[in-house]
C-alpha positions in Angstrom: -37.3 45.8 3.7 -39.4 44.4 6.9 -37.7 46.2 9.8 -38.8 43.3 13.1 -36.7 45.8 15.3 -38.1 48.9 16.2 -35.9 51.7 14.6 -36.9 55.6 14.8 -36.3 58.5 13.7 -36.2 61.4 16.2 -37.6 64.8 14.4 -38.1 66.9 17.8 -40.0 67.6 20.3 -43.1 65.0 20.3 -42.7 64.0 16.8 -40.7 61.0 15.4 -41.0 58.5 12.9 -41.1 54.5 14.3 -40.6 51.5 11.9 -41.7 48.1 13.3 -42.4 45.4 10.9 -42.7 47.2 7.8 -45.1 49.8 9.3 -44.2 53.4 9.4 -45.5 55.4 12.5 -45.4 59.1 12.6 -46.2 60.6 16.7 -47.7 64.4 17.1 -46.0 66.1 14.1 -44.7 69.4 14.7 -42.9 70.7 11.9 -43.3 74.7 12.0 -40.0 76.6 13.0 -38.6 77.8 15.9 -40.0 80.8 17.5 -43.7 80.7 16.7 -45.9 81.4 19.7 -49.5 79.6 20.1 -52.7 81.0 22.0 -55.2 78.8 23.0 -57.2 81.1 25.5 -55.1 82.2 28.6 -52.6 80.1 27.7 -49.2 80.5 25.3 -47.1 77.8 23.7 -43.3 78.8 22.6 -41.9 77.0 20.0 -37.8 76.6 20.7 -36.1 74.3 18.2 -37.4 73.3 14.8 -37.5 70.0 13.1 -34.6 67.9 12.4 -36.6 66.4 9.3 -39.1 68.1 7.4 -42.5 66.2 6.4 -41.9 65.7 2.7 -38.4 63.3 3.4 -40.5 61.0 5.6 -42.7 58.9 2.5 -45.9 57.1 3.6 -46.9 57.4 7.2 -49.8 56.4 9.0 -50.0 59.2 12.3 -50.7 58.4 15.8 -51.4 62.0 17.6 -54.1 63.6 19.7 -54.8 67.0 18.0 -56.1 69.5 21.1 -53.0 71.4 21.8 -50.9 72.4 19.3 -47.3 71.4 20.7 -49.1 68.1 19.0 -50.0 69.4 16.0 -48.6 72.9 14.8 -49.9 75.0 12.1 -48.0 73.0 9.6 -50.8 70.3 10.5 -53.3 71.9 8.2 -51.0 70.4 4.7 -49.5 67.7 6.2 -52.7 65.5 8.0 -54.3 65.8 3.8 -51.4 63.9 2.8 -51.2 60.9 5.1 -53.5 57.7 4.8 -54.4 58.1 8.3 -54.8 59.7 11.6 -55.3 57.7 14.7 -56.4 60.1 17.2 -59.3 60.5 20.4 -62.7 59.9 19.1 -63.0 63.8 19.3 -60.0 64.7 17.5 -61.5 62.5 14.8 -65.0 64.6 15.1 -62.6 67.8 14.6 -60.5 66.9 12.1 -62.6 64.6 9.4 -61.4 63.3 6.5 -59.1 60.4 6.8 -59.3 60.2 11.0 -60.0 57.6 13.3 -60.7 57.9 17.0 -60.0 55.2 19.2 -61.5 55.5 22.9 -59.1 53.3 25.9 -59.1 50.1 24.9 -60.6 50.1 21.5 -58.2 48.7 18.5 -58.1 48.9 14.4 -55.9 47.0 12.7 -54.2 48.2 9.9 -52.9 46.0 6.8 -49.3 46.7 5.6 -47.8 45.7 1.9 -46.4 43.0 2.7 -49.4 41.2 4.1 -49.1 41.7 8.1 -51.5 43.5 10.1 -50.9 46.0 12.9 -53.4 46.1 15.6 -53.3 49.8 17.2 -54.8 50.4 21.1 -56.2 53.6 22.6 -54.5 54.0 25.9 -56.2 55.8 29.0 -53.9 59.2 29.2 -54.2 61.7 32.1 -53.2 65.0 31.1 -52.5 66.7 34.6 -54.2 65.9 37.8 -57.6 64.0 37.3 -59.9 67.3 38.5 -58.2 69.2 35.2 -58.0 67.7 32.2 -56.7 69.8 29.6 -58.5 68.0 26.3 -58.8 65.0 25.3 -55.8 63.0 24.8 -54.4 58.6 24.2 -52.0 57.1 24.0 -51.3 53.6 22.0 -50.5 50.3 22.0 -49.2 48.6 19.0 -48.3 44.9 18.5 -48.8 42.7 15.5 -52.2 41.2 14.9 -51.1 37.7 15.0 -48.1 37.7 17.2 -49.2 39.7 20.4 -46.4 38.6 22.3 -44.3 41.9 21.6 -46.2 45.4 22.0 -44.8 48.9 22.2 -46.4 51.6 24.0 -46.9 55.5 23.0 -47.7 57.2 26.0 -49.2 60.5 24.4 -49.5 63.4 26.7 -49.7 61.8 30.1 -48.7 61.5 33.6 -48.5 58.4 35.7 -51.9 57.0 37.0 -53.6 54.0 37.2 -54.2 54.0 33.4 -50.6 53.9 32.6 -50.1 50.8 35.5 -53.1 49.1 33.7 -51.4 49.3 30.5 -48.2 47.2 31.8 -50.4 44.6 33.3 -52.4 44.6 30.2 -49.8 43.9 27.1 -45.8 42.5 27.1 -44.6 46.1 26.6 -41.1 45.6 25.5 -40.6 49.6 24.2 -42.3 52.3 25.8 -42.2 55.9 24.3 -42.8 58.2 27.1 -43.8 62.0 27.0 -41.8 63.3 29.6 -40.4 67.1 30.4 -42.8 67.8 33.2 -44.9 70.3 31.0 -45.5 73.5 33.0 -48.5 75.7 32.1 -48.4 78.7 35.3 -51.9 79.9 34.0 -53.7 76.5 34.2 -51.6 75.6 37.5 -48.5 74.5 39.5 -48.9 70.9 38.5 -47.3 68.8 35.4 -49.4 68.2 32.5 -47.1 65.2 31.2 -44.9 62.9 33.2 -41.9 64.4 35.1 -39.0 62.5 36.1 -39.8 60.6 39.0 -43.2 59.7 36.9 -40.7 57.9 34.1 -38.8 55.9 37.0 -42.8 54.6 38.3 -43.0 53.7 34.4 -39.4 52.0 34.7 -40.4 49.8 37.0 -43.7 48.8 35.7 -42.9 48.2 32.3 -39.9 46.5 33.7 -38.7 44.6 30.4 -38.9 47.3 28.2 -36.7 50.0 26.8 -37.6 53.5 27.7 -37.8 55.8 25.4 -38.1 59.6 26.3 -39.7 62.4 23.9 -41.0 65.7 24.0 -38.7 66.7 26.6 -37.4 69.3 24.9 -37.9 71.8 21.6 -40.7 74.3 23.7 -40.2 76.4 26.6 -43.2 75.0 29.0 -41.3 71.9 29.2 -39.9 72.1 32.8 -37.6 69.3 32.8 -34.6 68.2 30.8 -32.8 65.1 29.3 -30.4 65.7 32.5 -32.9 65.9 35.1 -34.3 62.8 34.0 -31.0 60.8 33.3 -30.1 62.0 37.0 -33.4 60.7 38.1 -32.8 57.3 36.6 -29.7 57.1 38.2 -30.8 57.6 41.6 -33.5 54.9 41.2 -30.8 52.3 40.1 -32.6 52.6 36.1 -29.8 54.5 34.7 -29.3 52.3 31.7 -32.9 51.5 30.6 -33.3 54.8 28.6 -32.3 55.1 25.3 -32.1 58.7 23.9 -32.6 59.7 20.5 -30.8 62.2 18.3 -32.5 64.8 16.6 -32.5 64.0 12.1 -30.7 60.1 12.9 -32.5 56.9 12.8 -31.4 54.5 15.9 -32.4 51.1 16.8 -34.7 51.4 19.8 -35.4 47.5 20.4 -39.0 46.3 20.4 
């Protein structure tokens, strides 16, 4: 049945399953176990909590990810990006990855036709992994709204912190869900600096998507993520947001709005 609210299932980490309008959106999946360890160069992912869902219970998905670090895409990627119709990723991600990808640079859309005759239009989003001098890969985020009703949009952040990007995307579309990568990722090697949005980053968000539901993720499951869902519930709080978050259990599907 066409779902109008925005429901989701929360899987762990950066990866859960959004259904708006009939259309099934998979973010960044990350289905290997806990405990596996990732090298990319100097630098060394930990893995921490497995998925609540594996990929074989979630049916057809189209995927929204960016596929340069692999607390995005784990090794399970390599089966599980075959199987889907599509990958919306960074114009190099679809380069790297072939087969059934698409990039999308800031601001360029596709639309995408579901069964029942609607069309999703899906946005690249400007994303800022870490300060602007030291960008760790190319990354998005996304903006999705229906094709012929653009009044409603909700916004995946990807791996980002706040910048001027992120401000241009509330003045851009009626953001009335935004899906934040938050946990103030911490990479000592690359620097003392966050690589996605820390706390205070998700109140700046707060306030400039200011009708829309917040909706934390990848805030938790590997070990460079710095800060938790308390930090950032206490942050709220002290900002007077407390009450614009809505958290999401790991393996449950919850009505997020939108």
């Amino acid at each position: 049945m066409k779902q109008e609210r925005l429901q989701a299932a929360y899987i762990g980490g950066p990866t859960a399953l959004f259904e708006w309008h009939g259309f099934r959106l998979l973010t960044d999946p990350t289905f290997d176990p806990p405990g596996g360890k990732y090298q990319n160069g100097p630098v060394v992912l930990e893995k921490t909590i497995g998925p609540a869902l594996a990929p074989e219970a979630l049916g057809r998905v189209d995927l929204l990810s960016h596929d340069h670090h692999l607390d995005n895409l784990d090794h399970s990627r390599r089966t599980f990006l075959a199987s889907v119709p599509r990958v919306i990723t960074t114009p190099e991600g679809a380069e790297r990855l072939g087969g059934n990808s698409v990039g999308l640079a800031a601001w360029q859309s596709i639309d995408i036709a579901g069964g029942d005759g609607g069309v999703l239009r899906i946005t690249g989003t400007p994303a800022q992994h870490g300060p602007a001098d030291l960008q760790r890969g190319a990354v998005t985020g996304f903006v999705v709204a229906l094709a012929d009703a653009p009044g409603s949009a909700i916004y995946f952040s990807g791996d980002t912190v706040w910048f001027d990007g992120v401000a241009e995307v509330a003045q851009r579309f009626p953001i009335r869900a935004a899906v934040l990568f938050m946990g103030a990722a911490l990479v000592p090697v690359v620097g003392p600096f966050a690589l996605t949005m820390t706390a205070e980053d998700g109140v700046q968000a707060a306030d400039a998507f200011s009708k829309a539901t917040i909706v934390p993720i990848h805030f938790e499951g590997w070990k460079h993520l710095s800060e938790s869902r308390e930090v950032i519930s206490r942050a709220f709080e002290a900002a007077g947001v407390s009450g614009r978050e809505h958290w999401m259990e790991a393996g449950t599907v919850v009505d997020v709005g939108g």
